[in-house]
Residue frames as qw, qx, qy, qz and C-alpha x, y, z in Angstrom:
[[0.475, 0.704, 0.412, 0.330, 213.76, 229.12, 269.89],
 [0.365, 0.000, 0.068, 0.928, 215.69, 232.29, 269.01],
 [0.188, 0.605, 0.398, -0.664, 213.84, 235.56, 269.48],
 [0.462, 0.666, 0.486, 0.326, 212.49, 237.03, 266.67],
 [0.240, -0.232, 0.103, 0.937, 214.55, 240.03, 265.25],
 [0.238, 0.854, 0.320, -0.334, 213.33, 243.02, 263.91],
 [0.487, 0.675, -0.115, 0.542, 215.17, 245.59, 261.02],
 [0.016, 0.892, -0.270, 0.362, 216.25, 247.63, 264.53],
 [0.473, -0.818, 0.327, 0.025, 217.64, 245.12, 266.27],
 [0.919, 0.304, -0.094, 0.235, 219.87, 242.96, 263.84],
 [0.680, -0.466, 0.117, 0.554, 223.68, 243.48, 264.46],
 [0.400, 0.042, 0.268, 0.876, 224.25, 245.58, 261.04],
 [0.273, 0.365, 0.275, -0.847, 222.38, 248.41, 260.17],
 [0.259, 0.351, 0.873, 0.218, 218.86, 247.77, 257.50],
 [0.037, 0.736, 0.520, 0.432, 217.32, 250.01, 255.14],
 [0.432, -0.465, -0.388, 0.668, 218.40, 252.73, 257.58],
 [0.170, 0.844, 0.336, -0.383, 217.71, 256.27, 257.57],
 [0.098, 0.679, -0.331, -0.648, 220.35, 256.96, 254.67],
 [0.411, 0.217, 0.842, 0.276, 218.60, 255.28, 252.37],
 [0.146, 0.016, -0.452, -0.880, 216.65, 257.03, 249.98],
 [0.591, 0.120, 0.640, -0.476, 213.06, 256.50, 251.26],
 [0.758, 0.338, -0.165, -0.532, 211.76, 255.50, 247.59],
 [0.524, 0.281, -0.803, 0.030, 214.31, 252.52, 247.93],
 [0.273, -0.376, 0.682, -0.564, 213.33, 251.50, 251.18],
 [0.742, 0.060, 0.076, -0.664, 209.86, 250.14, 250.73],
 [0.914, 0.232, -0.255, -0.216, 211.28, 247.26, 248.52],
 [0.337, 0.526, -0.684, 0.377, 214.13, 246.49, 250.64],
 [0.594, -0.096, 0.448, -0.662, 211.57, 246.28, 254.06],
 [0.922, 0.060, 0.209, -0.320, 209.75, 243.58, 251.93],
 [0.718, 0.349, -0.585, 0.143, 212.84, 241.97, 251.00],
 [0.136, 0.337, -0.657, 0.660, 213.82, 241.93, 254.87],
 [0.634, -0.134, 0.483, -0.589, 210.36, 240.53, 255.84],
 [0.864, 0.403, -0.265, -0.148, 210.52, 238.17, 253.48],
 [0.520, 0.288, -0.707, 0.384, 214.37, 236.78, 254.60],
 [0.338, -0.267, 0.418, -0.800, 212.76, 237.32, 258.26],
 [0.567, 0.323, -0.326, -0.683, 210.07, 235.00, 257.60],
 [0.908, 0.216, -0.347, -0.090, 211.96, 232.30, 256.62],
 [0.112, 0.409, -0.723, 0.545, 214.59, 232.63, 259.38],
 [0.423, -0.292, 0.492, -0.703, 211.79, 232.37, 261.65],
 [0.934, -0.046, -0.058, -0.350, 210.41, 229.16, 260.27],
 [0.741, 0.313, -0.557, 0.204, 213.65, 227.39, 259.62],
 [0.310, 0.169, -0.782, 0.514, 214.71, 227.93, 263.40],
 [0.672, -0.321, -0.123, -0.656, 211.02, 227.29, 265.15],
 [0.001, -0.339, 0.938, -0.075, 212.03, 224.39, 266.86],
 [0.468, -0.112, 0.750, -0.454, 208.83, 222.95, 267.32],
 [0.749, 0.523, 0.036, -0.405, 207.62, 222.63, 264.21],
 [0.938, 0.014, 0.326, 0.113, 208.58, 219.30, 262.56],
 [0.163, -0.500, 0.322, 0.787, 211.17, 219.80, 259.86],
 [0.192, 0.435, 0.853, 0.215, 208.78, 218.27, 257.16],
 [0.003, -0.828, -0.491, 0.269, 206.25, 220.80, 258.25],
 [0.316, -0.646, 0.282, 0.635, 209.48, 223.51, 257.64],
 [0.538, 0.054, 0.735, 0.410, 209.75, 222.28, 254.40],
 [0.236, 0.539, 0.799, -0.120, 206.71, 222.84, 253.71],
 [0.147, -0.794, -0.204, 0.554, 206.42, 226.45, 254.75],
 [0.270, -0.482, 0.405, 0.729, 209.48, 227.35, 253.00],
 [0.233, 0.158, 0.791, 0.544, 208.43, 225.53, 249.38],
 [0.170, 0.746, 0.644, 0.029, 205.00, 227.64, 249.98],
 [0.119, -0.786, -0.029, 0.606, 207.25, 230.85, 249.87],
 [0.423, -0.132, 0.702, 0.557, 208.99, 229.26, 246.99],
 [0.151, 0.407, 0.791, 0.432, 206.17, 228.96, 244.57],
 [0.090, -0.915, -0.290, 0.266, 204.51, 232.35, 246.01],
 [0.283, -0.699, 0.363, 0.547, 207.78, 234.06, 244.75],
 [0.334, 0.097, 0.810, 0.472, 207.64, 231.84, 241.30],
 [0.341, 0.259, -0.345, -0.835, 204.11, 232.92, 240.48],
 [0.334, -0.007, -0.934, -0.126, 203.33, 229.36, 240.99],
 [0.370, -0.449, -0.763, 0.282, 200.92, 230.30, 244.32],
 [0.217, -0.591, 0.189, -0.754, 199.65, 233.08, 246.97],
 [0.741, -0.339, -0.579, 0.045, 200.13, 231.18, 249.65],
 [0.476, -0.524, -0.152, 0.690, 202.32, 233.72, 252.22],
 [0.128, -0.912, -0.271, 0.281, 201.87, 236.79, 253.01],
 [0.360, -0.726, 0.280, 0.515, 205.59, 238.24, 252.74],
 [0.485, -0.297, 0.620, 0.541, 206.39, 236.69, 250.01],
 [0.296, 0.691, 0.585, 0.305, 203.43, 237.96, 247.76],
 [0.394, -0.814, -0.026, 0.426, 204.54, 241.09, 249.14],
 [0.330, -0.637, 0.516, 0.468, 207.68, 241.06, 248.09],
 [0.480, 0.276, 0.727, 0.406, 206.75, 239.55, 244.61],
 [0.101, 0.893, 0.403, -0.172, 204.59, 242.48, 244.23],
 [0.267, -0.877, 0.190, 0.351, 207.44, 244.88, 245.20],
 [0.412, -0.385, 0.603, 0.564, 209.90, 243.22, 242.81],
 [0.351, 0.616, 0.581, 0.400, 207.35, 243.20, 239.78],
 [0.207, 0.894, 0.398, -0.023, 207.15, 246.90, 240.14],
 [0.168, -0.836, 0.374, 0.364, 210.71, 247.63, 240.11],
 [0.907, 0.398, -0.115, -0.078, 210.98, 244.85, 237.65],
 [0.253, -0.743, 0.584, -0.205, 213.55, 243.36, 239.72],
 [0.585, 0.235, -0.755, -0.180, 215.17, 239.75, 239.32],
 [0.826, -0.439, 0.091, -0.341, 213.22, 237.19, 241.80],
 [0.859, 0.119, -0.464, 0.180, 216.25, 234.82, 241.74],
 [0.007, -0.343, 0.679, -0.649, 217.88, 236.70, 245.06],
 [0.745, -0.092, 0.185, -0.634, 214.69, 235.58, 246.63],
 [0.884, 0.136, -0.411, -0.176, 215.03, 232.30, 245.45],
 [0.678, 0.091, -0.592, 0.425, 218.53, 231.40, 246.67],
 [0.176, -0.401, 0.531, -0.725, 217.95, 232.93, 249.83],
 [0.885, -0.260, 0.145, -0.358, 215.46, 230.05, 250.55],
 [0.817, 0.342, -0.455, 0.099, 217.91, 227.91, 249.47],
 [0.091, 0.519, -0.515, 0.676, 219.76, 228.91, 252.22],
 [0.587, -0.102, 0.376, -0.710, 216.97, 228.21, 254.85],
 [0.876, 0.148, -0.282, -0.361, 216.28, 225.07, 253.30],
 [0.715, 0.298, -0.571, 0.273, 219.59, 223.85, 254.23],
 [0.189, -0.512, 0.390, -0.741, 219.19, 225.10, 257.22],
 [0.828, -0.195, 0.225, -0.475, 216.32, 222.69, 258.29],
 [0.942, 0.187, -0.206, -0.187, 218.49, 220.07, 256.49],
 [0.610, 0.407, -0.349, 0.583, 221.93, 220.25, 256.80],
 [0.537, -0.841, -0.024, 0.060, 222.81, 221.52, 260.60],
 [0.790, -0.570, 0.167, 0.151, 226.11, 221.13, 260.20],
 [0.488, 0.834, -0.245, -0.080, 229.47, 222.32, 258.01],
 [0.941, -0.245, 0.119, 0.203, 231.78, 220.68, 257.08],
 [0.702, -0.164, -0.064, 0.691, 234.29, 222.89, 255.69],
 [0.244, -0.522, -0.005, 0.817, 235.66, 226.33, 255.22],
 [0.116, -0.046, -0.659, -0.742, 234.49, 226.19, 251.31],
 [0.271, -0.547, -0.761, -0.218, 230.99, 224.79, 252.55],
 [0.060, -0.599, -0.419, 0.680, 230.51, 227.86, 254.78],
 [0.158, 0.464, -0.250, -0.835, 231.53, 230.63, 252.02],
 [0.045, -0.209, -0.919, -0.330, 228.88, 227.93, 249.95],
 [0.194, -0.669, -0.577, 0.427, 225.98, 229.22, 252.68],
 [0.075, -0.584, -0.071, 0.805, 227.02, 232.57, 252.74],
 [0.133, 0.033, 0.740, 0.658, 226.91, 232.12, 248.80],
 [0.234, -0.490, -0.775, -0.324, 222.80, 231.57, 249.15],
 [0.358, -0.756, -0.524, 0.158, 222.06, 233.45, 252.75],
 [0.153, -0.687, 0.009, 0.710, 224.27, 236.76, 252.98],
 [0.153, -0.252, 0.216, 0.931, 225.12, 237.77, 249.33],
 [0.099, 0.590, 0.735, 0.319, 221.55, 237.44, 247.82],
 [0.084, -0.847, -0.333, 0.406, 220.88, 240.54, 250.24],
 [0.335, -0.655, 0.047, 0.676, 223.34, 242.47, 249.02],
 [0.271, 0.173, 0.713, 0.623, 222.75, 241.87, 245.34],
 [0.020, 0.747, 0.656, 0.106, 219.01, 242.81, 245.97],
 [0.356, -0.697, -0.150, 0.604, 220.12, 245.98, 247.59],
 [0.358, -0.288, 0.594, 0.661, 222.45, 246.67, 244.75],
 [0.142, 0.595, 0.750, 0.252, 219.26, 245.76, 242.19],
 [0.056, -0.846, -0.484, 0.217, 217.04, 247.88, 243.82],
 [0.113, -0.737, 0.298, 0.596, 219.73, 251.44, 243.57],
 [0.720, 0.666, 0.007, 0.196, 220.35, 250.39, 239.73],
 [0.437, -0.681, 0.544, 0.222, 224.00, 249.82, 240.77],
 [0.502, 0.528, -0.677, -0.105, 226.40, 248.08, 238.21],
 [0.880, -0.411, 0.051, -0.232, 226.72, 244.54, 238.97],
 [0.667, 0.427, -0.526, 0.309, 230.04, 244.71, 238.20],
 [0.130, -0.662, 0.413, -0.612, 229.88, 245.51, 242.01],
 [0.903, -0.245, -0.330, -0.129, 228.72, 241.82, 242.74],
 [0.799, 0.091, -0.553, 0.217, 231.87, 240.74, 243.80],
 [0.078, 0.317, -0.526, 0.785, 232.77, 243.26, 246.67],
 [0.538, -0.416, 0.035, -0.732, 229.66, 243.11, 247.79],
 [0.928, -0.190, -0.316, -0.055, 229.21, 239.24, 248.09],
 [0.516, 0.247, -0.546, 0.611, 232.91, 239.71, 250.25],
 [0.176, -0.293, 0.367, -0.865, 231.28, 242.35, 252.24],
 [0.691, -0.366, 0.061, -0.621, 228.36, 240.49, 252.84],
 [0.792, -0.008, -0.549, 0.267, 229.98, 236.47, 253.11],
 [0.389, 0.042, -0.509, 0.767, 232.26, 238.31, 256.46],
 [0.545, -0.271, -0.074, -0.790, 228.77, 239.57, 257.42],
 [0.890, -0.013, -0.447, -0.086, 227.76, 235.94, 257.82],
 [0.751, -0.026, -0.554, 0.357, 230.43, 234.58, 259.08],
 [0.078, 0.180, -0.532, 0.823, 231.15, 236.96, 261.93],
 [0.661, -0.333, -0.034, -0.671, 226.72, 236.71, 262.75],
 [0.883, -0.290, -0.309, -0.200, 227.51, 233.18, 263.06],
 [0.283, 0.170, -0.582, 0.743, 231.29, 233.80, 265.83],
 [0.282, -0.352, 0.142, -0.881, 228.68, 235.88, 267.58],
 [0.774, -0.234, 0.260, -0.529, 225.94, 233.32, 268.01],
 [0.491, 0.367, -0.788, -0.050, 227.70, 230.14, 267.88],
 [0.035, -0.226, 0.759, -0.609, 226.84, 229.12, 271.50],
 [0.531, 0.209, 0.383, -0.727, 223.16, 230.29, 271.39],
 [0.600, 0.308, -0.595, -0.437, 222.78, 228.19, 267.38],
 [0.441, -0.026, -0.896, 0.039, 223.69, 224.85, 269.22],
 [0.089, -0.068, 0.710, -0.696, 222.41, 225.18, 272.05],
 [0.507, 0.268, 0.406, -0.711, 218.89, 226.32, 270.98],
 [0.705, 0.510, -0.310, -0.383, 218.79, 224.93, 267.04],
 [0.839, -0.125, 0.521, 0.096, 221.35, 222.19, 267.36],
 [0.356, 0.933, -0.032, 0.039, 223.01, 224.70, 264.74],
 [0.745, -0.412, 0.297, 0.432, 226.66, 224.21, 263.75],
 [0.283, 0.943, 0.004, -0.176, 228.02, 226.98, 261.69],
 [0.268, -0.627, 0.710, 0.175, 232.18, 226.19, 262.50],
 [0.474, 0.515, -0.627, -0.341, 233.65, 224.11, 260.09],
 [0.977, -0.198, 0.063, -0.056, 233.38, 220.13, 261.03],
 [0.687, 0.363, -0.317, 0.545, 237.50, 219.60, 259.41],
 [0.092, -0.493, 0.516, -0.695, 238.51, 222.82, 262.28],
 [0.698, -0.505, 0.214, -0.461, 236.63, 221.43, 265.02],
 [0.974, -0.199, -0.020, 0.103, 238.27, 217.73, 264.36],
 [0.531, 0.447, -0.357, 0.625, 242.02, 218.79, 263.33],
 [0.030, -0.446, 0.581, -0.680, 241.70, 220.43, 267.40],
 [0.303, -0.033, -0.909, 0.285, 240.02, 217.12, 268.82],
 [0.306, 0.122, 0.392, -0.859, 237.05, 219.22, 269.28],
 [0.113, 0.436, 0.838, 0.307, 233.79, 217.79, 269.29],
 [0.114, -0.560, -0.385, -0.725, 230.70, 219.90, 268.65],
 [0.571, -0.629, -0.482, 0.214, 229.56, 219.47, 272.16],
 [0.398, -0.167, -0.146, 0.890, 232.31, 222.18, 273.38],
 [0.010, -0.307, -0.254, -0.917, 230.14, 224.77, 271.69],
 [0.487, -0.655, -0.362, -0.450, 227.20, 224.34, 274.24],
 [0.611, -0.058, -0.304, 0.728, 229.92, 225.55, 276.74],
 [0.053, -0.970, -0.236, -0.011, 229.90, 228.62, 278.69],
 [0.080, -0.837, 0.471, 0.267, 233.99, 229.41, 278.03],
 [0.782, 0.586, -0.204, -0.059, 235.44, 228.53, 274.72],
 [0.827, -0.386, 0.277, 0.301, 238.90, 226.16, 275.61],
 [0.204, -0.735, 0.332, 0.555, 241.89, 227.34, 273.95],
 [0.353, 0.199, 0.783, 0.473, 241.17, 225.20, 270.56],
 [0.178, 0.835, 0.516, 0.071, 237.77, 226.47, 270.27],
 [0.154, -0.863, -0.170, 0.449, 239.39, 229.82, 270.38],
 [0.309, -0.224, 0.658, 0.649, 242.29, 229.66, 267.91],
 [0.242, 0.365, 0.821, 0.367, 239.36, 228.27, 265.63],
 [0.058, 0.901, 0.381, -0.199, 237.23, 231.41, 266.47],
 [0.300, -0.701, 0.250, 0.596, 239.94, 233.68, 265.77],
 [0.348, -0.107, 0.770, 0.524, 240.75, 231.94, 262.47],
 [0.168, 0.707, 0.588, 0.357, 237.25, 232.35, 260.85],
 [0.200, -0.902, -0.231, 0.305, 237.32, 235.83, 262.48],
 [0.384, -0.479, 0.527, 0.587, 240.76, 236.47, 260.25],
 [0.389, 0.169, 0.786, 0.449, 238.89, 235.21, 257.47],
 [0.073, 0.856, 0.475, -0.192, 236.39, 237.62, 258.20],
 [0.252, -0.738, 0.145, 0.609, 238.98, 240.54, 258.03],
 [0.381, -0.075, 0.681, 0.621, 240.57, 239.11, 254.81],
 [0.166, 0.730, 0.651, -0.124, 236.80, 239.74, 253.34],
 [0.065, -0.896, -0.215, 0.384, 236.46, 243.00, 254.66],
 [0.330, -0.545, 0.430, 0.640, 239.82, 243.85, 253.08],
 [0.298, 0.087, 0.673, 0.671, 238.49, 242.77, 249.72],
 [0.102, 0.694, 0.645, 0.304, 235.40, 245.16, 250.22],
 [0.448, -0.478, -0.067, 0.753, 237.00, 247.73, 251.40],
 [0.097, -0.201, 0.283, 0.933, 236.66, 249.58, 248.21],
 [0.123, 0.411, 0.810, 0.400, 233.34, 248.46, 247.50],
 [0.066, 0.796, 0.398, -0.452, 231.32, 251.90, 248.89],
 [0.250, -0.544, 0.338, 0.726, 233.80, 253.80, 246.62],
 [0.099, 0.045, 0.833, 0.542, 231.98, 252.10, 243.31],
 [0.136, 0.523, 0.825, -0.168, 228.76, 253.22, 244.28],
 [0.138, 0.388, 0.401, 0.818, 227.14, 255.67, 242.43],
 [0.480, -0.804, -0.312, -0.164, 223.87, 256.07, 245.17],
 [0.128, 0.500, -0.425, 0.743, 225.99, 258.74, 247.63],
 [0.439, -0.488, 0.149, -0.739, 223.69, 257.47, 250.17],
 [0.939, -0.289, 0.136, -0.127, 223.92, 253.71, 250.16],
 [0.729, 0.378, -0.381, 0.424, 227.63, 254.41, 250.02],
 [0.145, -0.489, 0.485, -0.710, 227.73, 255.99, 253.30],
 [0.867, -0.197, 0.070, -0.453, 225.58, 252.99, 254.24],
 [0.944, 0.126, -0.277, 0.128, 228.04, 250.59, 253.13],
 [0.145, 0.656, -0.389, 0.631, 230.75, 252.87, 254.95],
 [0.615, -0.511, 0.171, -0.576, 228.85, 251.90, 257.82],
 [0.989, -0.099, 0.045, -0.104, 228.61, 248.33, 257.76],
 [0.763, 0.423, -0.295, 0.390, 232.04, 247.95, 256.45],
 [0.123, -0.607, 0.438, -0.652, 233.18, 250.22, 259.79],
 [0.741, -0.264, 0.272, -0.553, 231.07, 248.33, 262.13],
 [0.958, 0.181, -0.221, 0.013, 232.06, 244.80, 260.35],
 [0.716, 0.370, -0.443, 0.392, 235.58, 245.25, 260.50],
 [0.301, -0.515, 0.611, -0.520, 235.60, 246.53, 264.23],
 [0.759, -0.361, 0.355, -0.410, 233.83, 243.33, 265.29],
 [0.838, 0.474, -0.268, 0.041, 236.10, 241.19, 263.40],
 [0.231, 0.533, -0.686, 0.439, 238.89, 242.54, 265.68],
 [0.362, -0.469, 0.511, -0.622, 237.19, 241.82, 268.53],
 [0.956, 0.116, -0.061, -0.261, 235.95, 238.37, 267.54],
 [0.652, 0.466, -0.498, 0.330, 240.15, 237.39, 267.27],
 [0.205, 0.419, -0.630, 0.621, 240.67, 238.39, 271.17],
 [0.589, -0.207, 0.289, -0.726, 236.69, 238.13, 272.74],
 [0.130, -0.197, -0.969, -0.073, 235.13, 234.40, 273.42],
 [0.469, -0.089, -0.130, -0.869, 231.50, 234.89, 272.34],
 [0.625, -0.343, -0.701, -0.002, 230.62, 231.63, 274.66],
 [0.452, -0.196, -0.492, 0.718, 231.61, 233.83, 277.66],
 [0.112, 0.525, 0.282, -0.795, 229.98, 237.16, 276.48],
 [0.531, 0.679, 0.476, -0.170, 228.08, 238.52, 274.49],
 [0.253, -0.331, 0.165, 0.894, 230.37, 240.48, 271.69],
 [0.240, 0.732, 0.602, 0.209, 228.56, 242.92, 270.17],
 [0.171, 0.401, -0.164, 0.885, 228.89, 246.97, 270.03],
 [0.123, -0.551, -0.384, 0.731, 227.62, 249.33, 273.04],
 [0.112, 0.930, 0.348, -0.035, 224.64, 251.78, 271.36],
 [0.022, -0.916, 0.144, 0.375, 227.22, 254.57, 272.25],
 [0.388, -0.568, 0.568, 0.453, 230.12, 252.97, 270.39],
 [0.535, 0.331, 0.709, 0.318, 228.04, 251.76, 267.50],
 [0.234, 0.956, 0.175, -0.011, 226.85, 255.27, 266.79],
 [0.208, -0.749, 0.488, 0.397, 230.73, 256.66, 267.06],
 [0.460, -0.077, 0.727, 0.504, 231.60, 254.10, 264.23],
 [0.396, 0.629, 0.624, 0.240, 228.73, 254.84, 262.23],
 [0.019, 0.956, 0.076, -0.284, 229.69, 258.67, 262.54],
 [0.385, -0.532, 0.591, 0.468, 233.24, 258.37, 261.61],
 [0.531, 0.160, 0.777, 0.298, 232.13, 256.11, 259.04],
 [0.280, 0.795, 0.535, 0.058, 229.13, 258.58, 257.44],
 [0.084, -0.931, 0.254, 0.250, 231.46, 261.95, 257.94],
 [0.272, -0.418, 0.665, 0.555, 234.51, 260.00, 255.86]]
């Protein structure tokens, strides 16, 4: 089973200190709430039936339909007082649902499908919450989709291994004669690389179309936030094109994540 994360240790930064504390609160219970359901959908011991279950009792706790979980009455709470739309909530189970169902992708369109339901709901809510224009959907969903897709370069190894989790396209893996199996490797063979590299380009390509998305923000504070992530994204993008994340871990150094996030908060 994958450890359980927290908001401090996740790879991007959450609800961080340049938020606006009055936005925080409902962002926390939107992040225990997606937290939650991560943690049931990869449980391994628990049947997937059982998973199902879980999930459909957040579902209908979020509808109005129950009070059956904790987080997610929470967070129903929190979005009734900001009178906030429950559908990010929604498709983020969706996401997790498919998770317990679907292990496996089959192409480049059926990732940015995923990401569609598990990365840009966050960023919408986020957006929500700051009374942002939603004309800003689309950068965001870019900024968050190359979110995604670079969490899952990172843990690709640890996904199969422990979940039986298969994030890489099924079409890439056969066009280089690769079978899934390669991924529960401890050094990525020169296919498996190319193919890392390639989604790791795709990542960039993203980044490049949110690039301007901090610039559209009216909140001066969760634009220096998005500065961040967008700093911090688009280094590990490079390093995802040259690093094999079966071999090491890639991730930032503490010191070097704080040097991006300065650069990032001072421009």
């Amino acid at each position: 089973m994958t450890p359980n994360r927290t908001a401090t240790t996740e790879n991007f930064p959450v609800a961080s200190w340049l938020i606006r504390p009055a936005n925080r609160a409902p962002i926390m219970a939107f992040y225990r709430f997606a937290r939650a359901a991560d943690d049931i959908a990869d449980h391994a011991p628990i049947p997937p039936a059982a998973k199902l279950d879980r999930l459909e009792a957040m579902r209908a706790t979020i509808a109005g339909e129950a009070e059956a979980e904790p987080t997610s009455l929470a967070l129903r709470e929190a979005m009734a007082a900001r009178r906030l739309d429950r559908d990010h909530a929604l498709d983020l189970l969706k996401a997790f649902v498919r998770d317990v169902t679907t292990p496996s992708t089959a192409t480049y369109d059926d990732l940015l499908g995923y990401c569609a339901k598990s990365a840009m709901p966050v960023g919408r809510f986020v957006l929500d919450v700051h009374g942002e224009d939603r004309a800003t959907w689309p950068a965001s969903d870019a900024l968050c989709a190359a979110l995604q897709i670079i969490n899952h370069l990172q843990d690709c190894g640890k996904d199969f291994r422990e979940m039986g989790r298969v994030y890489i396209p099924d079409d890439m893996l056969n066009a280089a004669g690769l079978d899934i199996d390669v991924l529960g490797g401890t050094r990525s063979p020169p296919a498996l690389r190319t193919i890392i590299a390639d989604l790791a380009r795709r990542a960039e390509a993203l980044l490049a179309q949110s690039a301007p998305f901090s610039a559209m923000l009216r909140d001066r504070r969760l634009a220096a936030e998005v500065r961040v992530i967008q700093r911090l994204a688009e280094d590990l993008a490079r390093q995802l094109q040259v690093r094999d994340p079966l071999a090491e871990r890639v991730a930032h150094s503490k010191p070097r994540a704080a040097w991006l996030a300065l650069t990032a908060v001072v421009a």
